[in-house]
C-alpha positions in Angstrom: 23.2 -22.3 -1.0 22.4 -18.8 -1.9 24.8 -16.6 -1.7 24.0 -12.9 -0.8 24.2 -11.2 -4.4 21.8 -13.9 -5.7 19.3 -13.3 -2.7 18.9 -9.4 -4.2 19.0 -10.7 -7.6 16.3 -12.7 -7.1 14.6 -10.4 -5.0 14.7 -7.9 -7.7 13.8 -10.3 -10.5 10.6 -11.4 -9.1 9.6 -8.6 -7.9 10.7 -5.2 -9.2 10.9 -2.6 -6.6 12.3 0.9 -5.5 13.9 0.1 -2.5 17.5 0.4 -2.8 20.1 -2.4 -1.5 20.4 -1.0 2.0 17.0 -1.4 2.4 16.6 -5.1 0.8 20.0 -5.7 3.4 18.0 -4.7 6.7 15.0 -6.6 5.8 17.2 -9.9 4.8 19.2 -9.2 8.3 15.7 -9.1 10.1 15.0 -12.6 8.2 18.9 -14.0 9.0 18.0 -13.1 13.1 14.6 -15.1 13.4 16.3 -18.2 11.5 19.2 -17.8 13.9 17.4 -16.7 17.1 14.5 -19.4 16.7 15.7 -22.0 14.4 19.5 -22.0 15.3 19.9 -21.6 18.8 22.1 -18.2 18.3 22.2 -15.7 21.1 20.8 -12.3 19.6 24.1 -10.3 20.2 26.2 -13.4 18.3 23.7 -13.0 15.2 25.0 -12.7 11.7 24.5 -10.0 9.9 25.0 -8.0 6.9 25.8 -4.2 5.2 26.7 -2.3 2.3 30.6 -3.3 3.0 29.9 -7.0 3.1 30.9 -9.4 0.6 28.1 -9.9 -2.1 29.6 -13.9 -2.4 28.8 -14.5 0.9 26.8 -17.4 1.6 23.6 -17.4 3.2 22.2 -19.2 6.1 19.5 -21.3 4.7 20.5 -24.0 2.3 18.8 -24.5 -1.1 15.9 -25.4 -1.5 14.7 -23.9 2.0 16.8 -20.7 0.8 13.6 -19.1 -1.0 12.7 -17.9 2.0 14.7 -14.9 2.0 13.1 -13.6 -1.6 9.3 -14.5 0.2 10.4 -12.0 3.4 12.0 -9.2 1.7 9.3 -9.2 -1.0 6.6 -8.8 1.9 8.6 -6.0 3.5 8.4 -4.3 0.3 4.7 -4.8 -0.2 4.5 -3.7 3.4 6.5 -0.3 2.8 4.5 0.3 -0.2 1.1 -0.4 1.6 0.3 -3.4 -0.6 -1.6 -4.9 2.4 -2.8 -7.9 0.3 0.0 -8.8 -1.4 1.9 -8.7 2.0 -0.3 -10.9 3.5 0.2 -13.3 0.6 3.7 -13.1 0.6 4.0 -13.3 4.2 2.2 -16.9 4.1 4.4 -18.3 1.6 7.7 -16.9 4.1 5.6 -18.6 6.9 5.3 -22.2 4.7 8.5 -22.3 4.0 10.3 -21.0 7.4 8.4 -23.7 8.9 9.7 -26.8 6.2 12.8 -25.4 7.3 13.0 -25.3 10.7 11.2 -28.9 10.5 14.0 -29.9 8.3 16.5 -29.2 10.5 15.0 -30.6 13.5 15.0 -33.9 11.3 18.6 -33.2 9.9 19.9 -32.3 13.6 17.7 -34.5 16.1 17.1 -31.1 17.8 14.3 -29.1 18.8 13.7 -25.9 17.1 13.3 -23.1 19.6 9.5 -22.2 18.6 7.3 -25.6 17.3 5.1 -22.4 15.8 8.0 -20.9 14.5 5.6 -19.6 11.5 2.6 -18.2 13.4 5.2 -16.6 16.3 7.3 -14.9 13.6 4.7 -13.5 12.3 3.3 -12.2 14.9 6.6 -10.8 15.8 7.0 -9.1 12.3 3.5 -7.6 12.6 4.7 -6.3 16.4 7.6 -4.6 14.6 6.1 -2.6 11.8 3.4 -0.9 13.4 2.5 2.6 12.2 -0.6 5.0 13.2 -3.0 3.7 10.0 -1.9 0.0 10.3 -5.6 -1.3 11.4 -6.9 0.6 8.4 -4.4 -0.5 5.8 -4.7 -4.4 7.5 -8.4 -3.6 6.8 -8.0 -3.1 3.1 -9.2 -5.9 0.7 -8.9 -6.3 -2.8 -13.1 -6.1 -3.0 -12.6 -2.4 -1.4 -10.4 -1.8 -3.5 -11.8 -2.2 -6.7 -15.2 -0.6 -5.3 -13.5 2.3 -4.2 -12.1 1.9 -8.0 -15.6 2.0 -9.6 -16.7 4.8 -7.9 -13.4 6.6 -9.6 -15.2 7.4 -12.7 -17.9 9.9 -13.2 -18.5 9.6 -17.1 -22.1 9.7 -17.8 -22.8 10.7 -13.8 -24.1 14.2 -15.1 -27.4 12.4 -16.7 -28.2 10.6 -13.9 -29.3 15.0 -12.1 -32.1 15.8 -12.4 -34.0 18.8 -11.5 -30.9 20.9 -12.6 -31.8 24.5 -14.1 -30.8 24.8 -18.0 -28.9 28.5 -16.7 -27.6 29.6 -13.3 -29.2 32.9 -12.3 -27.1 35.3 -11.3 -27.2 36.3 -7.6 -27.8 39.8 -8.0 -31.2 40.7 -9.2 -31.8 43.6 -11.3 -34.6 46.2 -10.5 -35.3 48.9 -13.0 -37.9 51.5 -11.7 -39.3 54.8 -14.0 -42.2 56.6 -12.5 -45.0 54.1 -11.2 -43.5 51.4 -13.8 -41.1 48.7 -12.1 -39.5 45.9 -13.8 -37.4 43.2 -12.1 -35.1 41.1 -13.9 -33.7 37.6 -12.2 -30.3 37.8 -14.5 -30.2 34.3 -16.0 -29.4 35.9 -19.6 -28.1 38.4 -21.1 -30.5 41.2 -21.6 -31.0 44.6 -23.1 -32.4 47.4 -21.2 -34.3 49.9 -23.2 -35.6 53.1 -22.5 -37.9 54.2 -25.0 -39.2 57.6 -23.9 -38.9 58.3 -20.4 -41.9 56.6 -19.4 -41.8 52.9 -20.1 -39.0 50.3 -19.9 -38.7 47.1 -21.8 -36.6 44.1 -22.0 
């Protein structure tokens, strides 16, 4: 059996995260209250549970080889927190496949009944009901096609070929008029010019 300080080693071996240890320890206290709730028969105020004070050697629930299940939840939780919608869902699936060989194993092992026959599908639908947030249908919405779409239109090397029509010099906004006697000359302002006044009586640029 795995014993708590293996779970996060694990945890943190596969998976590299950010989270810190009180984190991973709600999210594996989430995953000991399903087991025990669903799987065990445990009255929700009688659950075990753990916190930063408790004993790293203490031994988990779930017996090996059923005991990967804790890495498969915590990881999801920490795809979830991080908006890795994918690799939740993935993750979640493979807490799902093995939850369920449990809980059939120890119907087997204890000639009883879990609580839930869909133990898998109800958890999740449970762990979905719990971590909502406003943008949740638009992060569930996220695939990895979008995703690398939304990735190709990143770049704009080479985009500034692809205008056309574009003039070679923007004017400036403010055209200049030049007027001497009956002779008027209006200049638009898209270069620099020079302004000359020869004798009074003509201009020239």
């Amino acid at each position: 059996m795995a014993t708590l300080q293996q779970a996060l080693k694990r945890i943190d071996t596969i998976c590299p995260n950010a989270w810190d240890d009180a984190a991973k320890l709600l999210w594996l206290n989430e995953c000991e209250s399903m087991i025990q709730t669903r799987i065990l028969g445990i009255a929700p105020g009688e659950c075990v549970t753990y916190d930063a004070n408790s004993d790293r050697s203490t031994v988990l629930l779930v017996p090996a080889p059923f005991d990967r299940l804790y890495v498969y939840y915590v990881i999801a939780m920490c795809d979830y927190a991080a908006h890795e919608t994918a690799h939740y869902a993935d993750s979640m699936a493979l807490f799902n496949a093995a939850l369920d060989e449990y809980a059939k194993w120890y119907q087997r092992t204890n000639g009883t009944v879990a609580s839930t026959p869909a133990a898998a599908s109800q958890i999740a639908a449970n762990t979905a009901a719990r971590h909502q947030h406003a943008n949740k249908r638009v992060l569930d919405g996220i695939t990895a096609a979008k995703i690398a779409a939304w990735d190709g239109k990143s770049s704009f090397s080479g985009r500034y070929a692809d205008l056309t029509g574009k003039p070679a010099a923007l004017k400036n906004p403010n055209a200049l008029t030049i007027k001497i006697g009956g002779t008027t000359v209006t200049y638009d302002g898209s270069a620099a010019k020079t302004v000359t006044i020869a004798d009074g009586s003509e201009v020239a640029y």
